[in-house]
Structures are given as structure tokens and as C-alpha cells.
VEXDREN-2710 file (C-alpha; in Angstrom, 1 decimal):
% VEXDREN-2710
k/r/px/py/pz
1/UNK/-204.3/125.2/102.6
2/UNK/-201.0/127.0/102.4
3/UNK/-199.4/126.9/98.9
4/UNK/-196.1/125.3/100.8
5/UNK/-197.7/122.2/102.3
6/UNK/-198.4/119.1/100.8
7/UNK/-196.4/119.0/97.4
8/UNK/-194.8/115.5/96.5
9/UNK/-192.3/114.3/93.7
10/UNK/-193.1/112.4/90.7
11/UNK/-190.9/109.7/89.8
12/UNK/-188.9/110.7/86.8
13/UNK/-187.7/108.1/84.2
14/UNK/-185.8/109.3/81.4
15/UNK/-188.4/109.7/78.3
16/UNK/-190.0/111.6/81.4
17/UNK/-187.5/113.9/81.9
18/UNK/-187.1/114.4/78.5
19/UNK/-190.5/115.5/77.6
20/UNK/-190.7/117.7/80.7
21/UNK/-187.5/119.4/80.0
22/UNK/-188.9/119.8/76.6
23/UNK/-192.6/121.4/77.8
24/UNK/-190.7/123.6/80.4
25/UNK/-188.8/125.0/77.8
26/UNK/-191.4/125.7/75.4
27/UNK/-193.5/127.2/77.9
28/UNK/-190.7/129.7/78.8
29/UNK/-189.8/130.4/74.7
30/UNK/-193.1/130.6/73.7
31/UNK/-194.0/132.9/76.5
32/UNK/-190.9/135.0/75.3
33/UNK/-191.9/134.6/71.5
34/UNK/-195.8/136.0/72.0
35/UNK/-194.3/138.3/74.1
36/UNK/-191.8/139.6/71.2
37/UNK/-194.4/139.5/68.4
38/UNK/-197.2/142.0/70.3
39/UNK/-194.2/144.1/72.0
40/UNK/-193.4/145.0/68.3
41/UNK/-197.2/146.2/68.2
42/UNK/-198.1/147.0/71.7
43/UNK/-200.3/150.1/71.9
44/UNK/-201.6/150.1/68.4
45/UNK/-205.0/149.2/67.2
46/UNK/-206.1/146.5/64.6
47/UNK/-206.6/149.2/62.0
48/UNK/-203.2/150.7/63.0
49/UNK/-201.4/147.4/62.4
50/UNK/-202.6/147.3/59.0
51/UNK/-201.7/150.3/57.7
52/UNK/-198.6/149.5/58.9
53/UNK/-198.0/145.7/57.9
54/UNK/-200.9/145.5/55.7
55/UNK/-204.6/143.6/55.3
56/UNK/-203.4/140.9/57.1
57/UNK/-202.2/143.0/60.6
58/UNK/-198.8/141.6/62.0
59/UNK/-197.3/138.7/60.3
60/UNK/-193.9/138.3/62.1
61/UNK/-191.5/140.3/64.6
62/UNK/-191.0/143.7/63.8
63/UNK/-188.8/146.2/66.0
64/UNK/-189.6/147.0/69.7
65/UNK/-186.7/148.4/71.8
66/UNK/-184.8/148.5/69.4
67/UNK/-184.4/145.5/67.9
68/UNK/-187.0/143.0/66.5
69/UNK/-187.2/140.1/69.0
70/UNK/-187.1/142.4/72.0
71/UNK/-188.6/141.3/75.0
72/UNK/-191.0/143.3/77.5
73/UNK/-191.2/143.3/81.4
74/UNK/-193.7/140.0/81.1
75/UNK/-190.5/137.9/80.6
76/UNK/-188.3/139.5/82.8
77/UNK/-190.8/138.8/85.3
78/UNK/-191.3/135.2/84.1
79/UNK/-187.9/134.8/84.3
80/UNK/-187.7/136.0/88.0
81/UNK/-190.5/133.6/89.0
82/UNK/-188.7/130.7/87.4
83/UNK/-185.6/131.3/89.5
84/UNK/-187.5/132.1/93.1
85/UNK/-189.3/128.5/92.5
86/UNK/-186.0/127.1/92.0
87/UNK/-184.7/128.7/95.2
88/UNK/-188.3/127.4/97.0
89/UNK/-187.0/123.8/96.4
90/UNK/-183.4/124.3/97.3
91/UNK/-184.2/125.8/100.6
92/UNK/-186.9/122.8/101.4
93/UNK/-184.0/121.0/102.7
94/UNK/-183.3/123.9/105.6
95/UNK/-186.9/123.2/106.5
96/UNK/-187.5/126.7/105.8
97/UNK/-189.8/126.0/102.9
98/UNK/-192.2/128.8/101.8
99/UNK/-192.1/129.5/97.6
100/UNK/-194.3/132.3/98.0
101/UNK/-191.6/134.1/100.0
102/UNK/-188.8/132.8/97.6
103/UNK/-191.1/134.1/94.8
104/UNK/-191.7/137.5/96.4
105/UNK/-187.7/138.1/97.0
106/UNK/-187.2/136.8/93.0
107/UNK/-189.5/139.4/92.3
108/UNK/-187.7/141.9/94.2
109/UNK/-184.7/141.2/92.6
110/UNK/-186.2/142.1/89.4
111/UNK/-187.6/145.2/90.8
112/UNK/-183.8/146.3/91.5
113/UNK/-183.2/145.3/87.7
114/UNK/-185.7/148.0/87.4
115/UNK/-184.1/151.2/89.6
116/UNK/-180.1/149.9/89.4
117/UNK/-177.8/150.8/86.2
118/UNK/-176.0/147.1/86.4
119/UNK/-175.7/144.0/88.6
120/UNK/-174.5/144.9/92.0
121/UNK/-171.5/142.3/92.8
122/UNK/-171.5/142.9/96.2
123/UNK/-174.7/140.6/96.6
124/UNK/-173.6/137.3/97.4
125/UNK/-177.6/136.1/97.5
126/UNK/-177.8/137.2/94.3
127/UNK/-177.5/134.6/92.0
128/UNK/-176.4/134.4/88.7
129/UNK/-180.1/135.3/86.8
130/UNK/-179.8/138.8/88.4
131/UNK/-176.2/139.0/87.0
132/UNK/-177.5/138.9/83.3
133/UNK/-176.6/142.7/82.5
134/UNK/-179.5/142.5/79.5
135/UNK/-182.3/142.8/82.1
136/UNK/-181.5/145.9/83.3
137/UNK/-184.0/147.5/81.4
138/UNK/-187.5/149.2/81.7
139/UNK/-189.3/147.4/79.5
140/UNK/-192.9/149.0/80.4
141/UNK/-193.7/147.4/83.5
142/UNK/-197.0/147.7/84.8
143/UNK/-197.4/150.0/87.2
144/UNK/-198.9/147.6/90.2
145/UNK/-195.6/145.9/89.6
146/UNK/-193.7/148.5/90.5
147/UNK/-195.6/149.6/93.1
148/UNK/-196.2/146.5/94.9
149/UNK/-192.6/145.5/94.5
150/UNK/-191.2/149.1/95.9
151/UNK/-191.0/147.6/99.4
152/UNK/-190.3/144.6/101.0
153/UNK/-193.7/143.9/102.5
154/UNK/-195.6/141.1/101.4
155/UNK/-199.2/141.3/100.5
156/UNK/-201.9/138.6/101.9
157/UNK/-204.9/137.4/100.4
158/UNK/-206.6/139.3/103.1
159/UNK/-204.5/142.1/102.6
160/UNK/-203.2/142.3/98.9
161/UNK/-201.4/144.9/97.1
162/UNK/-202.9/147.5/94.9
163/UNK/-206.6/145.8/95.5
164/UNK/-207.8/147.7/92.6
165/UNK/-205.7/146.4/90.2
166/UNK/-207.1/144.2/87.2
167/UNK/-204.2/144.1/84.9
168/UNK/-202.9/141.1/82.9
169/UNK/-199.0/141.7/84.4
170/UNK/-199.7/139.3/87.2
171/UNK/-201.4/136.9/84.6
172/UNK/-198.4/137.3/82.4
173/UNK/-195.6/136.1/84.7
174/UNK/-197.7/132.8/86.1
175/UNK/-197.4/130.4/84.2
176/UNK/-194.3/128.2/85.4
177/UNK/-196.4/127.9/88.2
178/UNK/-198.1/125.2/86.2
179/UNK/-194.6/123.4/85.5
180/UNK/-194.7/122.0/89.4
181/UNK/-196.2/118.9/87.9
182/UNK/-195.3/117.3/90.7
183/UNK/-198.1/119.4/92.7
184/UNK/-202.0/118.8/93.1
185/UNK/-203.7/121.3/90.9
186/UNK/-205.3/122.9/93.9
187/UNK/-201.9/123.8/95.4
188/UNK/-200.9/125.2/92.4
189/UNK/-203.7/127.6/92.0
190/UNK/-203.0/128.7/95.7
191/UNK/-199.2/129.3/94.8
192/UNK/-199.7/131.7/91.9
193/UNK/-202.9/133.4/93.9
194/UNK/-200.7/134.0/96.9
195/UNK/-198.0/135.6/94.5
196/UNK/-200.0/137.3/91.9
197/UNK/-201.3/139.5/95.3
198/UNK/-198.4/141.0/96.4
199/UNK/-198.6/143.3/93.0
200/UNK/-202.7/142.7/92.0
201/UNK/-204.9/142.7/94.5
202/UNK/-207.9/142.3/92.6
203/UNK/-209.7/138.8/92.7
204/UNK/-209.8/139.2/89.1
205/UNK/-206.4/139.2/88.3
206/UNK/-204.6/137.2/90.8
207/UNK/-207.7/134.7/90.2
208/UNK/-206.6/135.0/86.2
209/UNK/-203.5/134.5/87.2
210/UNK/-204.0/131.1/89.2
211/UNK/-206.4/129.9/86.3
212/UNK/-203.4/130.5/83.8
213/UNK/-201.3/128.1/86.2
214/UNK/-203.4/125.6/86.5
215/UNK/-204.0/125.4/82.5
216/UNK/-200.5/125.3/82.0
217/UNK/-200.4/122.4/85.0
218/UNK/-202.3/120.2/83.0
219/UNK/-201.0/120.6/79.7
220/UNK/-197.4/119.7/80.9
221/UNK/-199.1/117.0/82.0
222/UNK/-200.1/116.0/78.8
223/UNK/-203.6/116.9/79.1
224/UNK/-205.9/118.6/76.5
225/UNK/-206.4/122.0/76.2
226/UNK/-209.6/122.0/76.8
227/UNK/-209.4/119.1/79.5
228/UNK/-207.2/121.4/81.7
229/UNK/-209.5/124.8/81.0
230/UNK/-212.1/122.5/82.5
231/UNK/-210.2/121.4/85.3
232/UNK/-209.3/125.3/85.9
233/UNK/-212.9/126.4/85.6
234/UNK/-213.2/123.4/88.6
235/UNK/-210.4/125.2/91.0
236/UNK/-211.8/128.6/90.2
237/UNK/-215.5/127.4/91.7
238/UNK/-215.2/127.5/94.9
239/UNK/-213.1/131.0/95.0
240/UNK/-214.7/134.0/95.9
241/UNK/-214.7/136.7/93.3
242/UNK/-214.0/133.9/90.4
243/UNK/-216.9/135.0/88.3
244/UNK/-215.5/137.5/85.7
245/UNK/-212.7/134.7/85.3
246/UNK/-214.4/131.6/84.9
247/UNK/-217.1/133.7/82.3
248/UNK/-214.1/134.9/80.6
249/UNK/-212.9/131.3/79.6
250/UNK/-216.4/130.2/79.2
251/UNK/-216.4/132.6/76.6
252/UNK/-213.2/131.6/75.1
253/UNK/-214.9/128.2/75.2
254/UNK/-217.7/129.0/73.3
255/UNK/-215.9/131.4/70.7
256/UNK/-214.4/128.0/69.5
257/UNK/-217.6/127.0/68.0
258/UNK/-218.6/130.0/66.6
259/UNK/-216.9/130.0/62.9
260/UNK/-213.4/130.2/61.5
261/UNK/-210.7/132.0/63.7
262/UNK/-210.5/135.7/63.2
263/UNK/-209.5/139.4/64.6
264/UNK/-213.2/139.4/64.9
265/UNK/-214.1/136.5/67.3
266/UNK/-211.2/137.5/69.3
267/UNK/-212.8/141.1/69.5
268/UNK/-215.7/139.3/71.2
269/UNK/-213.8/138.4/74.1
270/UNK/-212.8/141.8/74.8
271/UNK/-209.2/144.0/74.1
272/UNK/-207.4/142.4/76.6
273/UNK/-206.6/145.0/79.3
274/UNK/-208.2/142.8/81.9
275/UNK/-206.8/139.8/83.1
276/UNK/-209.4/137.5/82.4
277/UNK/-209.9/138.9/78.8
278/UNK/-205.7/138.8/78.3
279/UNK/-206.3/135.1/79.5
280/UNK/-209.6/134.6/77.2
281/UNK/-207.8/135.5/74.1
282/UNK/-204.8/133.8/75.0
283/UNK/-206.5/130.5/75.5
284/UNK/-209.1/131.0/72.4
285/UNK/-205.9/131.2/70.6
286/UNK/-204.0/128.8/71.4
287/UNK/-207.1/126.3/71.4
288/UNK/-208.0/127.4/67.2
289/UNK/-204.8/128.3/66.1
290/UNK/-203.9/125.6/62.9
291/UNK/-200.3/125.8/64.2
292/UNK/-197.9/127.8/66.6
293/UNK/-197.6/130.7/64.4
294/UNK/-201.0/131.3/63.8
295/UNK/-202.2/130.9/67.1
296/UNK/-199.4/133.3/68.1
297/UNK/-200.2/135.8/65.2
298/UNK/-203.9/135.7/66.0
299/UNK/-203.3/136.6/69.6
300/UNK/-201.5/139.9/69.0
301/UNK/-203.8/141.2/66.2
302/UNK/-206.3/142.8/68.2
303/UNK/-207.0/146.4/69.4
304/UNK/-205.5/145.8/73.0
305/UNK/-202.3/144.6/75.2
306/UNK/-200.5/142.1/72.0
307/UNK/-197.4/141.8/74.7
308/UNK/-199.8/140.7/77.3
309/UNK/-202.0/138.0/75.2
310/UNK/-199.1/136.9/73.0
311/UNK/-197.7/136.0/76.5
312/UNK/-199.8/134.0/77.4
313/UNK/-200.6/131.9/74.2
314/UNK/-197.4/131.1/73.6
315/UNK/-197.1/130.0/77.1
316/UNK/-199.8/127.7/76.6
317/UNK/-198.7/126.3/73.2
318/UNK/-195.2/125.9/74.6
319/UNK/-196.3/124.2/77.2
320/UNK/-198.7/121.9/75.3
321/UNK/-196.2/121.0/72.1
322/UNK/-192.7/121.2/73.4
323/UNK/-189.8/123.5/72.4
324/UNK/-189.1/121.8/68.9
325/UNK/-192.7/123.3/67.7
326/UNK/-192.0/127.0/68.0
327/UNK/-191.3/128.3/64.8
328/UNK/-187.5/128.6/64.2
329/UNK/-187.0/132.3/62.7
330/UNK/-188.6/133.6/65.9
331/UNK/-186.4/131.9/67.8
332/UNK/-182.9/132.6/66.5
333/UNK/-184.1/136.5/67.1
334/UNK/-185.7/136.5/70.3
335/UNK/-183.8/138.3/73.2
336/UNK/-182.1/136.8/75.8
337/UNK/-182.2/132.9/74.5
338/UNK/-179.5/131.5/75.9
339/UNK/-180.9/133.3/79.5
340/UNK/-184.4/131.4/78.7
341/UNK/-182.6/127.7/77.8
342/UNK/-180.3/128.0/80.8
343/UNK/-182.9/129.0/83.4
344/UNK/-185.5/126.2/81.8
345/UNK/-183.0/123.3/82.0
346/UNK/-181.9/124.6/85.4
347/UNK/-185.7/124.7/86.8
348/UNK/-186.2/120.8/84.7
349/UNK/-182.9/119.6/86.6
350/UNK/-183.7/120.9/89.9
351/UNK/-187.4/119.3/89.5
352/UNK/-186.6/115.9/88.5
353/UNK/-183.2/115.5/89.6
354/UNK/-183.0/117.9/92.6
355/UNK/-181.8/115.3/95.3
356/UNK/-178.4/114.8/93.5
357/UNK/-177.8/118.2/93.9
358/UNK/-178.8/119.1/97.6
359/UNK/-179.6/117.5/100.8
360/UNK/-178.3/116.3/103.8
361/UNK/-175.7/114.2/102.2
362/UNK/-175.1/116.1/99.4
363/UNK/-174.6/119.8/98.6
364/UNK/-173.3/120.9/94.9
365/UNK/-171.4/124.0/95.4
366/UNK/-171.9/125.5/92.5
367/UNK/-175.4/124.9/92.4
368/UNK/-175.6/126.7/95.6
369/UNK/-174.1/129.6/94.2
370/UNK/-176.4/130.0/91.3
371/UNK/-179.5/129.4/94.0
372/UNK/-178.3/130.4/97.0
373/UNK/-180.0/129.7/99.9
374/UNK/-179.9/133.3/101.8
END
């Protein structure tokens, strides 16, 4: 089934809207936040970090680019494939509804972010996210990304993009596919599948990828984490090529029950520079961590990607406990805030109140202009 078809609206009251606003945006800052923390760590080992920071490894944000808070190319992306499934629902009322196009030329806008020295004015599709000066940065992108974004060709499940590549950067930028609560599960796995290929080809990462979504799709929905593993480990089954994924958060599973949290157990479920062990560690995580922070801090102490798997955990514990969880002090630091709240409360507005802002009898102007329809 196509990833366009068959998506239907939830009916919003206002505590709804409320607590989805509230889950959106701490998906997108705790995303931003794990991010942060292992970019100020990425490429160092466990025993690195403590000679560093000490016995205990990391233990908050230290400098990366710069500046402590700094984020990498995992939420520039994520920001990119917020505003291209903003632009997917505007342009449903053209009748020329396909996300996974909208996605692909979001992601192509960040590619330009990537080869341009500013925002080029000229562009009247541009939008205002690919006005924000600050992204105009190499932030080590992957390079698949680059790669699979260097043209304007779009990659097929049949015929994906770099089909040898197992990274975690398609993982990384996935998860606000999970924040179409309005979707079937199933739908949403096919979404961030069809968009993870046109930079990963390999089943193991674009199938890492649609696992992360449909994770996140349940715990916006309130669910348990490990209810919506389950129901991801259920998607993944009938997809060819979903072994390594579904072992990987088997393993993540059974690490759980295997003694107290540690650098250690994480170990077990590899370094990360897969996508399904960036997406074990991530969930093992966020499922033992006694509160945000140490869930966070245990996901970048390890020997491999800490931008990648902080990523991802803090996605998932955003997601799961709403914005007013994440630990403050990260927050007032992290790069690009205001960017992050803006986009999030954009993407909750357009999802439970898009109607009043487009459609046949209606058309915000200025709304149009931030999402354009071109």
C-alpha cells in the first residue's frame, strides 16, 4: 500500500491537542538534546570519555562546534522531515498528495543548506525553515545523505539509493514520522521506509528506520514502551530483510532483564554504527533509564556513534513524557530552540487544526507562505 493512501484525522479536543503538542515537542527537543550530548563526544571511546570527564564518562553537554549545545546533521535533517510532512498535508487539498515526494524535496532543501553559503531569497518555494541562516552548516553528515540527496532522483524500494548502506542517519531523522497519529501504524512504517531509501538502501537501515517510526507512533499515542516495540516488532514481520532489526530490539528487550543499567549492557547490543544497533541502544535506554537524563546520559556513553543513539533516545523519551520532562539546563543551551518550538507547534497546528488554515473555502496566506505549495 502506498504510504499516501488511506490516512484519516483524529478528532481533536482540547486536552488532546494539548498533550499532542506537548509529545510533538518533546520528541523534536529530546531528539535535539541526545543529539547535543553525544555530538560533544562523537568519535571517542568509553575509556576516552573518562579520561576526559572522569569515572563516570559524560555527565552533561560539553563543546561540539563550538559551543556546548551544538547540534549535528541528525537535527537538521529532522528538522527538514518535520517541514516536508507539513507541506504533504497542505498540498492534500490540490489533490496532489504524496508525503514521500514532499519529504524527498524537504530533504533537498537541506542538502542545499549543505553546498550554499546562506539562504537563497530568490526561492519563493522556499519556506521560511530553509531561511534560518543557523543551518547552513556541515555538521558531519553521513555520507549516503549526501550522496543520495546530490540529485533530484528519487529512490524506490525496488531501486533504493546507496543499497549498501547500513548507517543510523536514516534512523536518526524518522522519528516524526511516528507523530502522524492520525495514521494506521502500517502506513506509517511504509512512509518512513519509502523515505529512509532515497539515502539508505539497505533493508537494514530504512527497515530501522520505519521501526523507530512506528515506536514513536505509539508512544504519542500514549502507549508503553514496550507495548509499541511490540507492535513494531509486529510491522517489521512480514518485511523482507527485517531480521537484523527485529533481533536487534529483541535484544534491547532482553538486556532489560539482565541486571542494573550500565555502559556494559549497552556494549552488548553492539557500538551503534548500524541502524539497528543505534536503534537497540536507543530503545534499551530509554526503556531503563530512572529519568530523562540518565536514559539520555547512558545512551551516549558507549564506544560508538553518541550523536546517533542519543538521537534516538531522546526521541523516544520526548515523545513518551512530553516537553516539560526534558531536563531544563539542556534546554536553555541547546542550538536552534526557538527553530525546534516554532516548527513543532507549526507541525501540532497543522495536524489538529489544519482545516482552518487551508481548503477549498479557506486559504491562510501566511500559512501558505511558510508551506508553500510549489
Amino acid at each position: 500500500m502506498s504510504a499516501a493512501a488511506g490516512a484519516t484525522a483524529p478528532v481533536w479536543g482540547r486536552a488532546e491537542q494539548q498533550d499532542f503538542r506537548s509529545r510533538v515537542r518533546g520528541c523534536l527537543l529530546g531528539g535535539a538534546i541526545g543529539d547535543a550530548l553525544g555530538a560533544g563526544v562523537a568519535g571517542l571511546t568509553l575509556a576516552q570519555m573518562r579520561e576526559r570527564h572522569g569515572t563516570d564518562a559524560l555527565g552533561d553537554l560539553v563543546p561540539a562546534y563550538g559551543r556546548p549545545g551544538a547540534v549535528s546533521a541528525a537535527t537538521q535533517l529532522t528538522l527538514f522531515t518535520v517541514d516536508g510532512l507539513i507541506r504533504a498535508q497542505v498540498r492534500r487539498d490540490t489533490g496532489a498528495w504524496h508525503p514521500p515526494t514532499d519529504v524527498h524535496r524537504a530533504h533537498l532543501r537541506w542538502a542545499a543548506t549543505q553546498r550554499d553559503w546562506g539562504p537563497d531569497e530568490r526561492r519563493e518555494d522556499n519556506g521560511w525553515l530553509a531561511r534560518e541562516e543557523w543551518l547552513y552548516a556541515r555538521r558531519d553528515p553521513a555520507k549516503a545523505c549526501l550522496v543520495g540527496l546530490g540529485d533530484t532522483v528519487m529512490g524506490t524500494l525496488e531501486h533504493p539509493k546507496n543499497p549498501g548502506a547500513d548507517d543510523p542517519a536514516a534512523l536518526t531523522r524518522s522519528a516524526p514520522f511516528g507523530l502522524l497519529v492520525g495514521w494506521e501504524p502500517q502506513l506509517v512504517l511504509q512512509l518512513a521506509v519509502e523515505c529512509a531509501t532515497q539515502t539508505h538502501g539497505d533493508p537494514a537501515a530504512y527497515l530501522s528506520a520505519g521501526a523507530l517510526a512506528v515506536i514513536v507512533h505509539g508512544l504519542a499515542r500514549g502507549e508503553s514502551m514496550d507495548g509499541a516495540v511490540q507492535r513494531a516488532m509486529a510491522q517489521l514481520a512480514v518485511r523482507p530483510g527485517h531480521q537484523p532489526v527485529t533481533e536487534a530490539l529483541k535484544h534491547a528487550l532482553g538486556a532489560v532483564r539482565q541486571g542494573m543499567p550500565s555502559p556494559a549492557l549497552v556494549a552488548t547490543l553492539g557500538t551503534g554504527h548500524s541502524a539497528p544497533q543505534a536503534l537497540a541502544i536507543g530503545v534499551y535506554c530509554a526503556l531503563v533509564g530512572e529519568d530523562i537524563r540518565h536514559g539520555l546520559l547512558l545512551s551516549v556513553n558507549h564506544d560508538g556513534p553518541s550523536d546517533a543513539t542519543g538521537t534516538v533516545c531522546g526521541s523516544l523519551l520526548g515523545a513518551m513524557h512530553g516537553e516539560t520532562a526534558l531536563p531544563p539546563a539542556w534546554l536553555a543551551q541547546l542550538e536552534g530552540r526557538p527553530t525546534l518550538l516554532e516548527l513543532a507547534d507549526d507541525f501540532a497546528m497543522e495536524m489538529t487544526q489544519g482545516p482552518a488554515l487551508h481548503g477549498p473555502s479557506v486559504n491562510t496566506a501566511g500559512w501558505l507562505l511558510r508551506y508553500p505549495r510549489g
